[in-house]
C-alpha positions in Angstrom: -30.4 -45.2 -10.2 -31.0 -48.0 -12.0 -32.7 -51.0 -10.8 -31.1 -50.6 -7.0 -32.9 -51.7 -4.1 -31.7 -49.6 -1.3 -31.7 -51.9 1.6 -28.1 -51.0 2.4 -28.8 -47.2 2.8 -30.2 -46.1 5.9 -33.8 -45.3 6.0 -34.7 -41.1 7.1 -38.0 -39.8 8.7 -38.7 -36.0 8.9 -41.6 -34.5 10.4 -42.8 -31.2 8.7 -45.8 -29.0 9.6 -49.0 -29.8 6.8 -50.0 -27.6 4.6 -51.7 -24.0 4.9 -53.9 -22.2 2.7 -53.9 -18.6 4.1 -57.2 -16.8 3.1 -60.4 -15.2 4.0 -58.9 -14.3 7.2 -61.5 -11.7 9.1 -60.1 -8.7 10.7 -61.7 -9.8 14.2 -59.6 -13.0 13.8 -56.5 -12.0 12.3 -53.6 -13.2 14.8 -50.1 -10.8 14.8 -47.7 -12.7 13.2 -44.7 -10.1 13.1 -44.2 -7.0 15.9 -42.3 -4.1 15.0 -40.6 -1.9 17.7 -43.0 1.2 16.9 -46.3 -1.2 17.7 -47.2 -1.8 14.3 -48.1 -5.1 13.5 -48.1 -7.3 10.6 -51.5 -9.6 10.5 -52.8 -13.2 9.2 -55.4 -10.5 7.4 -51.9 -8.6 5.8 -50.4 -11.5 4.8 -53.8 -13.2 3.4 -53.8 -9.5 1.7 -50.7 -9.2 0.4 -50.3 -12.5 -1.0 -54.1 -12.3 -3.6 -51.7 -9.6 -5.2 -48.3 -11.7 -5.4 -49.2 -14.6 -6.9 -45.8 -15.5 -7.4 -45.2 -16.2 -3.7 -48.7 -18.2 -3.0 -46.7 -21.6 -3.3 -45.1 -20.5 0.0 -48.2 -20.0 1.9 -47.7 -23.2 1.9 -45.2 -24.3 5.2 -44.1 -22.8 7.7 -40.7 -22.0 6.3 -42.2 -20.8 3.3 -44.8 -18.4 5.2 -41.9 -17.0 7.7 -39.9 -16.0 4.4 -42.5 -14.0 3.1 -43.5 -12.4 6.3 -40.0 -11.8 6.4 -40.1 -10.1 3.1 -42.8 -8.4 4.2 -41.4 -6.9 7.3 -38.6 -6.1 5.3 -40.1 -4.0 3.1 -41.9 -2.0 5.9 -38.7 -1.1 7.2 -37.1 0.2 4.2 -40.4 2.3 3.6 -40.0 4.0 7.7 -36.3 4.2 6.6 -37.4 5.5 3.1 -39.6 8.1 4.8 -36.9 9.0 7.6 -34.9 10.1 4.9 -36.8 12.3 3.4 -37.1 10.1 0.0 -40.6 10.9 -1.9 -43.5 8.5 -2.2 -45.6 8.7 -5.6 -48.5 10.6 -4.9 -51.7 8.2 -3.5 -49.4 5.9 -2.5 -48.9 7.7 0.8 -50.9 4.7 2.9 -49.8 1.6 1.0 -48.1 -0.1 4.0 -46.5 -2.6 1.9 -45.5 -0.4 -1.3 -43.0 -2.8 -3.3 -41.7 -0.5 -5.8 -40.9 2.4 -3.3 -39.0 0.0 -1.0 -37.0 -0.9 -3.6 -36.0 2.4 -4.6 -34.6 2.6 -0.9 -33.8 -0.1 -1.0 -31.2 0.5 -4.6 -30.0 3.7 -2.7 -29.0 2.2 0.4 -27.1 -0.4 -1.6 -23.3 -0.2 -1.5 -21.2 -0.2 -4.6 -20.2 -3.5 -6.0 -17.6 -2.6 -8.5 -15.9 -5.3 -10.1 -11.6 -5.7 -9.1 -9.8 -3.3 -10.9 -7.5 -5.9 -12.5 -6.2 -9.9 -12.9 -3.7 -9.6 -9.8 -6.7 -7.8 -7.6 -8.9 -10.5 -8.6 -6.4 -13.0 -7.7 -6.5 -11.3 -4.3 -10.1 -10.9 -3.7 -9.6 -15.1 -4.6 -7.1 -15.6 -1.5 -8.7 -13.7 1.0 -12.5 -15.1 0.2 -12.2 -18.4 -0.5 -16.5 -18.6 0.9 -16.9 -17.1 -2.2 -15.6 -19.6 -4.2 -17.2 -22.8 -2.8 -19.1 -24.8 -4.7 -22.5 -25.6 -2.0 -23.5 -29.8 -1.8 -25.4 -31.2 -4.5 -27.3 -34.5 -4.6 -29.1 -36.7 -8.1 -32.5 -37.3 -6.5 -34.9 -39.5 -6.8 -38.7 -38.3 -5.5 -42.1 -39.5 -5.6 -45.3 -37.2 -4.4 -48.6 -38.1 -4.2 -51.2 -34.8 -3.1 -51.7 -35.5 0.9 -55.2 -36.2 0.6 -54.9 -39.3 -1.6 -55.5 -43.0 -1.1 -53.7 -45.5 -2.8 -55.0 -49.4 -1.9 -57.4 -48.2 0.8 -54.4 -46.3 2.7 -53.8 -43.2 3.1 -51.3 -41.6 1.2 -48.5 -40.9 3.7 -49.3 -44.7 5.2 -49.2 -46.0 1.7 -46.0 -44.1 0.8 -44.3 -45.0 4.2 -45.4 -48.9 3.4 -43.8 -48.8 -0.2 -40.4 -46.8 1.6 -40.0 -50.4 4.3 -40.1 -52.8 0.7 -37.9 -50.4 -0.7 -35.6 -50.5 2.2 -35.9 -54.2 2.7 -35.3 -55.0 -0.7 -38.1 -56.5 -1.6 -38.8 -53.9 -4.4 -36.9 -51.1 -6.3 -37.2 -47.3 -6.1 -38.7 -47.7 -9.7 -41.3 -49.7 -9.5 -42.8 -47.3 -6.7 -42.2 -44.2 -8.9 -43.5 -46.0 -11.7 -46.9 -47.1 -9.7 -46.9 -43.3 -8.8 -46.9 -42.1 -12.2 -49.9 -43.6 -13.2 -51.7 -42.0 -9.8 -50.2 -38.5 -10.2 -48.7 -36.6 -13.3 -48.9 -33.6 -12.7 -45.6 -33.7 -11.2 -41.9 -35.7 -12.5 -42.0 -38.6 -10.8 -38.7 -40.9 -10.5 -35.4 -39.4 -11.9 -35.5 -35.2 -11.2 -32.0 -34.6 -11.7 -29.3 -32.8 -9.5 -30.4 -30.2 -7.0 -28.4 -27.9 -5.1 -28.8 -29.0 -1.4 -28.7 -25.0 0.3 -29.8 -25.2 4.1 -33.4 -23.4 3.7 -35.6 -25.7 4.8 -35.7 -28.9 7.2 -36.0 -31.1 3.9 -33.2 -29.8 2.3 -30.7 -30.2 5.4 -32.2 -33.6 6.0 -30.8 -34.1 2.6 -27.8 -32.4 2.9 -26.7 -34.9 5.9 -28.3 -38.2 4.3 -26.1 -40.1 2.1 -25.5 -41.7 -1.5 -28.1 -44.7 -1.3 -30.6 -43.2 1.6 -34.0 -42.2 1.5 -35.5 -39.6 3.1 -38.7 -39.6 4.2 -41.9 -40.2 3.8 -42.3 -36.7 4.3 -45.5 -34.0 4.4 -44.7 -30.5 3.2 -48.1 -28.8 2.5 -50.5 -30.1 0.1 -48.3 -33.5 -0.8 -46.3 -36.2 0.9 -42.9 -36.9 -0.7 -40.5 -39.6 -0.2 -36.7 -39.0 -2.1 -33.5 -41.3 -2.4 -30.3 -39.8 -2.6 -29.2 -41.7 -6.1 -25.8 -39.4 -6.1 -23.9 -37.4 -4.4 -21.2 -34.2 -4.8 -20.2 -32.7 -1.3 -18.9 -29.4 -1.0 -16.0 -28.4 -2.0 -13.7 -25.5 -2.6 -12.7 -24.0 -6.6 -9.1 -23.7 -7.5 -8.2 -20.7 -8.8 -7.6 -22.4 -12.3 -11.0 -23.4 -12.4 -12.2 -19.6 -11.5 -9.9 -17.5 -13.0 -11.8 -16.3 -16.0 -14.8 -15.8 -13.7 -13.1 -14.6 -10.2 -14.5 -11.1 -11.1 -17.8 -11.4 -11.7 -17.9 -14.0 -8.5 -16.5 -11.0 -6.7 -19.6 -8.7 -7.9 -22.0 -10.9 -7.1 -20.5 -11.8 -3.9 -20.8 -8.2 -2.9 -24.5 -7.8 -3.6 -25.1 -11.2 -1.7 -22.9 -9.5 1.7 -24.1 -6.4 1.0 -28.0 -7.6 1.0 -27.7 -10.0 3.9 -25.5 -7.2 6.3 -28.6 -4.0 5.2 -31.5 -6.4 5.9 -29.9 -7.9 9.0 -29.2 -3.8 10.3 -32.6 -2.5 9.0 -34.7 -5.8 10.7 -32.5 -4.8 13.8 -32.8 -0.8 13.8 -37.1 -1.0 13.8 -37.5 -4.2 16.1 -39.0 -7.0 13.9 -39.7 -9.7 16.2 -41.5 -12.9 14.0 -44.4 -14.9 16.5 -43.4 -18.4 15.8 -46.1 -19.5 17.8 -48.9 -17.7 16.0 -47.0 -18.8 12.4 -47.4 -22.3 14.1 -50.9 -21.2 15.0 -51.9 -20.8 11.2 -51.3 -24.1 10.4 -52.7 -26.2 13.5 -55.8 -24.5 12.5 -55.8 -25.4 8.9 -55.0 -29.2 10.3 -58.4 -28.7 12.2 -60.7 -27.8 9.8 
């Protein structure tokens, strides 16, 4: 984008939860967020636990979404442990009463894996090609545009999600260019791209990322709150989804067919184990988390 106003693209509100920092839960308090068919239960205290020692899923302790995938992960791993244990596979010695012990639940997890052997030849490629054709789509993709500003930021006396929703009407109106707010943003906040962040694949994970799967080349979306920071995007470009032609696959077909099997294969043993030992997630206590955080 270059110079556009964007007064002729329609103009998208979402409504996220705000952010949570889970932490220095107490025992006494700690709600049951996840309820597995034997009575165990998975805890705010767990999670709080479990997420000091992977630092590489903190960020998502941030939403909802992001909180529900990692208790999900978390469940997940509980039940390939009882299913570990039910079949007879070995636990390293002291590690008998980790509840959530990562490296043994992948080991079950590895041996409950199918296969995923690449097709035998060109002609059984062609026909893993023709009778999988969701394995050779190419998902929506959009050029965005974003500015963020952290949630607890004022900009002219305002709030930043008023400011930010104040800038999104000019921009909408034309009376001022994506630009010039990303460029007034820049100065504020650096920490963060601002402006121009290039193309991103548009999967349906979250409620932003459907919002901008349905919006258009030319809308914005937003102002939006997803944990610590208030964002507002325009859609600058947009490729929908479409399906390969074998011309454009053949060289790769087989190695699309391997990976395609993991994928299944993943989904259809976590969907089975999650099933088999009754993990029910308690949306209401997840919700729970973060109306308290908003208290505070």
């Amino acid at each position: 984008m270059r110079g556009r106003s964007v007064g002729a693209g329609r103009f998208w509100g979402v409504c996220l939860l705000s952010a949570l920092m889970i932490g220095g839960a107490s025992a006494a308090a700690a709600a049951d967020l996840v309820q597995l068919k034997s009575g165990e239960v998975i805890t705010s205290s767990d999670l709080s636990q479990y997420l000091e020692r992977r630092v590489d899923l903190r960020a998502s302790s941030r939403s909802k979404w992001g909180v529900e995938q990692v208790l999900r992960e978390m469940a997940m791993g509980r039940a390939l442990v009882q299913e570990g244990e039910r079949l007879g596979e070995k636990r390293q010695p002291g590690k008998e009463g980790d509840r959530f012990d990562d490296v043994y639940a992948m080991s079950v997890f590895r041996k409950l894996m199918p296969p995923c052997d690449p097709p035998a030849d060109a002609t059984a490629a062609r026909k893993f090609f023709d009778e999988n054709p969701q394995a050779f789509r190419v998902p929506p993709m959009a050029r965005l545009n974003r500015v963020m500003l952290p949630a607890s930021e004022t900009v002219d006396g305002m709030a930043a999600m008023d400011w930010m929703m104040a800038q999104a009407k000019l921009i909408a109106s034309g009376a001022q260019p994506f630009e010039a707010m990303a460029k007034r943003v820049e100065g504020i906040y650096r920490l963060e791209a601002q402006g121009d962040i290039g193309w991103a694949v548009l999967v349906d994970e979250n409620a932003i990322l459907r919002t901008l799967a349905a919006a258009k080349q030319g809308d914005m979306v937003g102002p939006v709150r997803e944990g610590d920071f208030v964002y507002l995007f325009f859609i600058d470009d947009k490729r929908d989804s479409r399906q390969l032609a074998w011309d454009e696959v053949a060289v790769s077909a087989a190695a699309r067919a391997v990976n395609y099997c993991r994928q299944t294969a993943t989904r259809t043993l976590e969907q089975d184990l999650l099933a088999k030992y009754g993990v029910v997630m308690n949306s209401a206590a997840i919700s729970g988390l973060f109306e308290k955080a908003q208290s505070k």
